[in-house]
C-alpha positions in Angstrom: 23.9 5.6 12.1 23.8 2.9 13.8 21.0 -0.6 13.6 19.5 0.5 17.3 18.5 4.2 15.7 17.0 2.6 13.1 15.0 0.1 15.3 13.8 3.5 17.4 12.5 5.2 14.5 10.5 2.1 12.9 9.0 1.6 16.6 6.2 3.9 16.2 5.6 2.7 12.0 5.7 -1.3 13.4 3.0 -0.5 15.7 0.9 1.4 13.5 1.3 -1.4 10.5 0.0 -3.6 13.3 -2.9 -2.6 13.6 -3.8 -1.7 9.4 -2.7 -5.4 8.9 -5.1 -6.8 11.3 -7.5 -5.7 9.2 -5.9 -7.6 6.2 -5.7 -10.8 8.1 -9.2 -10.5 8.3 -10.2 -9.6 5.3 -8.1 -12.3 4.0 -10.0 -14.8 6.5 -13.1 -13.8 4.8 -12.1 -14.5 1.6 -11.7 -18.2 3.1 -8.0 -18.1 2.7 -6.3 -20.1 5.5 -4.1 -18.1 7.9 -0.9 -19.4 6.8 -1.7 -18.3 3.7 -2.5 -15.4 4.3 0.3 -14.5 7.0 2.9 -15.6 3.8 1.5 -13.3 1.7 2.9 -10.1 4.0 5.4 -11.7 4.8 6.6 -11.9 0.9 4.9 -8.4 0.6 5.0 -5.0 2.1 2.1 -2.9 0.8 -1.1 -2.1 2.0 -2.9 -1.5 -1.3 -1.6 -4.0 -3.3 -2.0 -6.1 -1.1 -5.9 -5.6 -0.5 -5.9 -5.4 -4.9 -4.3 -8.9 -5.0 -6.6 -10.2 -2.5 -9.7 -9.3 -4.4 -8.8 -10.6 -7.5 -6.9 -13.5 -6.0 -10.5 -14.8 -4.7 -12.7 -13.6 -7.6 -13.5 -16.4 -9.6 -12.8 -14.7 -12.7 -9.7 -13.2 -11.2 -5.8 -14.1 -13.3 -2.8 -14.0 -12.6 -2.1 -11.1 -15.4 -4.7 -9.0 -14.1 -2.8 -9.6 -10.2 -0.1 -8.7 -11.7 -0.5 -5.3 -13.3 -2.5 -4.0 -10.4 -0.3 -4.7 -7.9 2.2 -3.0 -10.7 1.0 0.3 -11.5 -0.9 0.2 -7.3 2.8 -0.2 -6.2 4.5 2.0 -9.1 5.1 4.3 -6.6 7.8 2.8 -4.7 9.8 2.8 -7.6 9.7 6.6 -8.0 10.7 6.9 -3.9 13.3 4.3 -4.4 15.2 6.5 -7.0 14.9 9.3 -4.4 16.2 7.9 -1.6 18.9 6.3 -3.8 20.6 10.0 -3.8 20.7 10.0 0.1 22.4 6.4 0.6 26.1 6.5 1.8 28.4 4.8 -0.7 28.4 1.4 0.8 25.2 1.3 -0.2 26.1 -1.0 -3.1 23.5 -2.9 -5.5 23.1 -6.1 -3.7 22.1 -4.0 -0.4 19.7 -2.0 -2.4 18.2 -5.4 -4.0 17.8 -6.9 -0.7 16.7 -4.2 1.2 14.0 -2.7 -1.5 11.4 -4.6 -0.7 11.3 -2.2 2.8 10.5 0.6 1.0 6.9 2.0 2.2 5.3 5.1 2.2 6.4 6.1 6.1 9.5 4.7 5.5 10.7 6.2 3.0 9.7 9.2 4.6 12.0 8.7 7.7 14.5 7.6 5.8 14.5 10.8 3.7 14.5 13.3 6.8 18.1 12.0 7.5 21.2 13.4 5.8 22.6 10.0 4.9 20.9 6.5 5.1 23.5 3.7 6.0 22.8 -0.3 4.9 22.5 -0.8 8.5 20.2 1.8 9.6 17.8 1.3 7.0 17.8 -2.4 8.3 17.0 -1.3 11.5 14.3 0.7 10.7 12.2 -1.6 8.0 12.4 -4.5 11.0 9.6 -3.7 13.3 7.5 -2.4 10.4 7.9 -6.0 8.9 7.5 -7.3 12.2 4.5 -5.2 12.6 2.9 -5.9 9.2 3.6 -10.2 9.3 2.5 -10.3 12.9 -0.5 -7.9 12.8 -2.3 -10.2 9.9 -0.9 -13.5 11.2 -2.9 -12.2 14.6 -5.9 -10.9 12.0 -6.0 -14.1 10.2 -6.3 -16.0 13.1 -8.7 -14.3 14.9 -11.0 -14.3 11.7 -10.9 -18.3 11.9 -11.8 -18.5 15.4 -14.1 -15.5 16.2 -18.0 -15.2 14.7 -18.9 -13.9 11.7 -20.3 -11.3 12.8 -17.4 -9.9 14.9 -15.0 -10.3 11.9 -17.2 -8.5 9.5 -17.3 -5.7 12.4 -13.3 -5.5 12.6 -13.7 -5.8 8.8 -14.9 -2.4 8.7 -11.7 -0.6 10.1 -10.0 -1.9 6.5 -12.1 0.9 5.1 -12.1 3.2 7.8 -8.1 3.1 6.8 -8.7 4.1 3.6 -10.9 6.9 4.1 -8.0 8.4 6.7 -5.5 8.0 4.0 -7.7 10.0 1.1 -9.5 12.1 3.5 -6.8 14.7 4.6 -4.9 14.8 2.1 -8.3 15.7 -0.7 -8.7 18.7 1.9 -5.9 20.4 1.0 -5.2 19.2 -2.9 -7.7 19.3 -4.6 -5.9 16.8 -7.4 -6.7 14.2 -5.2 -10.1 15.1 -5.2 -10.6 15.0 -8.7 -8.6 11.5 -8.8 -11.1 10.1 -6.3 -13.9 10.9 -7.5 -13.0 9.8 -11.3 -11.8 6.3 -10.0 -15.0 6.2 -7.9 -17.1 6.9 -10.6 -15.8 4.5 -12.4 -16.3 1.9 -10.2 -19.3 2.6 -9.5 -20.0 2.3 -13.1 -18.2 -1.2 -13.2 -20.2 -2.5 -10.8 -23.9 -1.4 -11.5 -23.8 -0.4 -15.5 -24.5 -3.6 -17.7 -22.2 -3.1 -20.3 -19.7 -2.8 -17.9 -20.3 -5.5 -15.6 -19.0 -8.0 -17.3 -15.6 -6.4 -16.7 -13.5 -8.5 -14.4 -12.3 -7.0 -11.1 -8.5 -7.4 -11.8 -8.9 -5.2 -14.7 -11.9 -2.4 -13.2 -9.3 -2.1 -10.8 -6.3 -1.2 -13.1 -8.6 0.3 -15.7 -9.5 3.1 -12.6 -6.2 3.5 -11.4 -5.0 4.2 -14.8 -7.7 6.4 -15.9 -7.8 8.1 -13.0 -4.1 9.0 -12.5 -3.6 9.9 -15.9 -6.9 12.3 -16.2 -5.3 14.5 -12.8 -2.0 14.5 -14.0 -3.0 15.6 -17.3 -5.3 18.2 -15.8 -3.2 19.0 -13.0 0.3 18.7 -13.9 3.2 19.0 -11.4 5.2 22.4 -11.7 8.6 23.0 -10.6 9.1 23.8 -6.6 9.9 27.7 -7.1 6.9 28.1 -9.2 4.4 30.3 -6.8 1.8 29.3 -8.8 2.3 25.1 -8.3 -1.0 23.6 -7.6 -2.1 23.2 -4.3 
């Protein structure tokens, strides 16, 4: 496997990261957040949610940095869990100081790439987290930018297509498990109530936000809990 294979098969991810951090570079722009800034921040990150967590609570005036930093912990939990999978399809000169360095390109599509092949080589998973990080730095250096030099009211327009992302993401897959339906709608509710019930208002948003991921993960697991792949009864 060699660097150019994995270059091919990040292609179509780089372009598609593109175009969701756009939409960060924006919505960092709004937050009045210069676009160095906020370029640096994907370019030290590679997460779409945690990112858009750390954000809000980086720019609410309440926000800390404990509460920034358990979002973005149990937001990005999940990498963890893929990184221990993929660790049983890396070739043995994989060693620890690869795995350190090239972590941090762990993402959702690539892991799944990266798990379609029979062996995952240093090199090849090099080649294939490039253009993704190319895509992600570039796409909200070009967002940023634009959101300092375009009117308001075009920004807040391309603003929009940060939750239209979202709702692709949930969408789909709460049509076909309906876990994922009852996780939404738990951590909506919640939110909702954070935001509009008194009592709960005073809540910051680093903490509604970890208090709903928490809550809501825990009460669909518990409810739905994952059973073992020849089970013909496992959840859908």
């Amino acid at each position: 496997m060699k660097f150019s294979d994995g270059v091919k098969d990040g292609l179509p991810i780089g372009l598609g990261y593109f175009a969701v951090s756009f939409s960060f570079g924006i919505a960092g722009s709004a937050k009045l957040l210069s676009w160095p800034l906020v370029t640096l921040i994907s370019m030290t990150n590679l997460t779409s949610a945690g990112q858009f967590a750390g954000l809000q609570i980086m720019t609410d005036a309440a926000g800390t940095f404990i509460e920034m930093a358990l979002a973005t912990f149990f937001i990005n939990l999940r990498y963890s869990l893929m990184a221990i999978s993929l660790s049983q399809k890396v070739s043995p000169d994989f060693g620890t100081t690869k795995r350190l360095l090239l972590a941090t390109g762990i993402t959702d599509e690539i892991f799944a790439v990266a798990m379609s092949k029979k062996s995952v080589t240093p090199i090849y998973f090099l080649g294939l987290m490039t253009l993704p990080y190319i895509g992600w730095s570039s796409g909200t250096a070009v967002g940023a930018i634009c959101g300092e030099i375009l009117p308001a009211i075009v920004t807040n327009a391309l603003g929009v297509a940060l939750y239209g992302m979202f709702v692709a993401i949930v969408v789909p897959q709460m049509k076909v498990h309906k876990p994922t339906i009852f996780a939404v709608t738990i951590a909506v509710a919640l939110s909702c109530a954070f935001k509009f019930v008194p009592a709960l208002s005073c809540v910051s948003v680093g903490f509604a936000i970890i208090i709903c991921a928490l809550v809501a993960s825990l009460a669909a697991a518990a409810l739905f809990p994952m059973k073992p792949e020849n089970d013909e009864g496992a959840t859908k």
